[in-house]
C-alpha positions in Angstrom: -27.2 8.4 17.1 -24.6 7.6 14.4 -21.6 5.4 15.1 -19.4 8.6 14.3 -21.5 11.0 17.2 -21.3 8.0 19.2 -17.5 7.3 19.3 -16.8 11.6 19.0 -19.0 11.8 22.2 -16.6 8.9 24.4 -13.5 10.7 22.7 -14.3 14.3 23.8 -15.8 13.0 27.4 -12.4 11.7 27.7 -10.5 13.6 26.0 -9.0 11.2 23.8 -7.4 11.7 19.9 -7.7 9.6 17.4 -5.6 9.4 13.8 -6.8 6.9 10.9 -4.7 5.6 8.0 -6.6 4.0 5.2 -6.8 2.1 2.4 -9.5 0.6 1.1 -11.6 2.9 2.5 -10.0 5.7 0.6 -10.6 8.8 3.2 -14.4 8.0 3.8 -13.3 6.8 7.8 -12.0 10.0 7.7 -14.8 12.2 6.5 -17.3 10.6 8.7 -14.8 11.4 11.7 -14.9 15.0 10.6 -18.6 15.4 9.6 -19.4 15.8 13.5 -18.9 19.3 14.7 -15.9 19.7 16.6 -13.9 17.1 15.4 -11.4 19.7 15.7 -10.9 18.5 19.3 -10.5 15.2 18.7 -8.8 14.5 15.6 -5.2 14.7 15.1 -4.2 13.5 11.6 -5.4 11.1 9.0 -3.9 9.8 5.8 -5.1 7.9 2.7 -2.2 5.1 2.4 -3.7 3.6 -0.7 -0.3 2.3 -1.7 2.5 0.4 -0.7 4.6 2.6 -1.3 2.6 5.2 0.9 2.1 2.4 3.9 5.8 2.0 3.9 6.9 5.9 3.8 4.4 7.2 5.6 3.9 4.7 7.9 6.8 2.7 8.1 5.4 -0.6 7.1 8.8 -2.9 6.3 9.0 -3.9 2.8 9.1 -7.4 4.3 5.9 -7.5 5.7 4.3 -5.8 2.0 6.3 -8.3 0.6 6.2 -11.3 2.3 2.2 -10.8 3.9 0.6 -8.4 1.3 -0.7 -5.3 2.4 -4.4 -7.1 2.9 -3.3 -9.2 6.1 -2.8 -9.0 9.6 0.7 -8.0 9.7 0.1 -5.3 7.4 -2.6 -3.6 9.5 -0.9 -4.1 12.8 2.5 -2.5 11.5 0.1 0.0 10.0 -1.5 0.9 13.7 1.8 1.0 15.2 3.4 3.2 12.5 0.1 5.8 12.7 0.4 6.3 16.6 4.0 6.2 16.2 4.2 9.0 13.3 0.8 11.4 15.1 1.3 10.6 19.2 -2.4 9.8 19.0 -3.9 7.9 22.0 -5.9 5.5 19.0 -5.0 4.5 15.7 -7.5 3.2 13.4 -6.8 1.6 10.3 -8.0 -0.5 7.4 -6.5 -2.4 4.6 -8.2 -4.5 2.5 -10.4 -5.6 -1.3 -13.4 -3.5 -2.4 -13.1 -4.5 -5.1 -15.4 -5.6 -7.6 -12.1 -7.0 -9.1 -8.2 -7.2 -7.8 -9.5 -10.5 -5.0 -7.5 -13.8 -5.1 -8.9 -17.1 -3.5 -6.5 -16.1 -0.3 -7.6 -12.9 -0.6 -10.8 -12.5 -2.0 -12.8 -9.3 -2.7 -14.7 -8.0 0.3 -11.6 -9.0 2.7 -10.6 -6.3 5.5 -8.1 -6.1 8.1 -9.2 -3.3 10.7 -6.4 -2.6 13.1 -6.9 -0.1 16.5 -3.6 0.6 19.0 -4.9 1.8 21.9 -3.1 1.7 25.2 -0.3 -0.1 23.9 -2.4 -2.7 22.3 -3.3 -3.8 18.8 -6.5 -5.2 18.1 -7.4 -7.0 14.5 -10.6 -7.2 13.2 -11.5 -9.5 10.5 -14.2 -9.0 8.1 -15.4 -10.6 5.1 -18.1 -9.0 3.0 -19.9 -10.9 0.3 -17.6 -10.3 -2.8 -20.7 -9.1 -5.1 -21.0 -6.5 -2.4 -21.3 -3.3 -4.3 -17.9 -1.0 -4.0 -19.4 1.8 -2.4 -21.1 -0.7 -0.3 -18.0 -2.0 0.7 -16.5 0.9 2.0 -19.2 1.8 3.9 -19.8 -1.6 5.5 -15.9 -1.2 6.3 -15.9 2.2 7.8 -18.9 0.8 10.1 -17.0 -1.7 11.2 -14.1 0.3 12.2 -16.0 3.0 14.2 -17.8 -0.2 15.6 -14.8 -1.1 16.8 -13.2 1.9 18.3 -16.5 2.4 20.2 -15.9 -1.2 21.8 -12.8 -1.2 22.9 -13.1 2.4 24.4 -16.4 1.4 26.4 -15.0 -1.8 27.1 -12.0 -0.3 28.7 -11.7 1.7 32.0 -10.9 5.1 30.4 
């Protein structure tokens, strides 16, 4: 079973929403949330927040964490969570910011750097991952959007729904 049918079964079992906001992901979190039938019932709003301008309007990321952390980091991708269950009234928000690159890294920040955030129950969890930076782009994404369905479907088994 894919990781998408996996964590749609747990959220319709216990009827559970779930909004995403993304950026280097681009939408594809989204799309494999919706490519199981009857997403309907468990999605309730997702949004491409490619740019800091978009993080901070639509979200309601503080200029001084895109300016003081960067929109890759761990400040960025919790303010993100809390801004995406603040804006939908989801029960979890899943987001990622991060480098796909193959250019736009810095030794801080290198290429292949994500932030995965997920508020549920009034809690932020960060994931850290670092790809290989010669990972190809579309590679990337992918690799990421695993990792944050991975992580949605461990907390929610991990927690007494």
């Amino acid at each position: 079973m894919t990781l998408e049918k996996q964590l749609a079964k747990i959220l319709i079992e216990n009827k559970l929403t779930i909004a995403t906001a993304e950026s280097c992901t681009g939408g594809l979190l989204s799309s494999r949330l919706t490519d199981v039938s009857g997403s309907s019932e468990y999605t309730k709003l997702n949004f491409v927040t490619y740019a800091n301008e978009a993080k901070n309007e639509i979200l309601g990321v503080s200029w001084d964490i895109l300016n003081t952390y960067g929109a890759v980091s761990e400040k960025c991708a919790e303010a993100m969570a809390n801004g995406l269950q603040k804006r939908t009234g989801c029960d979890i928000a899943l987001c990622t910011t991060g480098i796909a690159g193959p250019t736009g890294g810095t030794k801080e920040k290198p290429v292949g750097l994500v932030y995965i955030s997920l508020k549920y129950n009034n809690i932020v969890t960060i994931k850290e991952i670092k790809l290989p930076p010669e990972t190809p782009r579309i590679e990337m994404k992918q690799r990421f959007a695993d990792e944050a369905l991975k992580l949605a479907i461990s907390t929610l088994t991990s927690e007494r729904i």
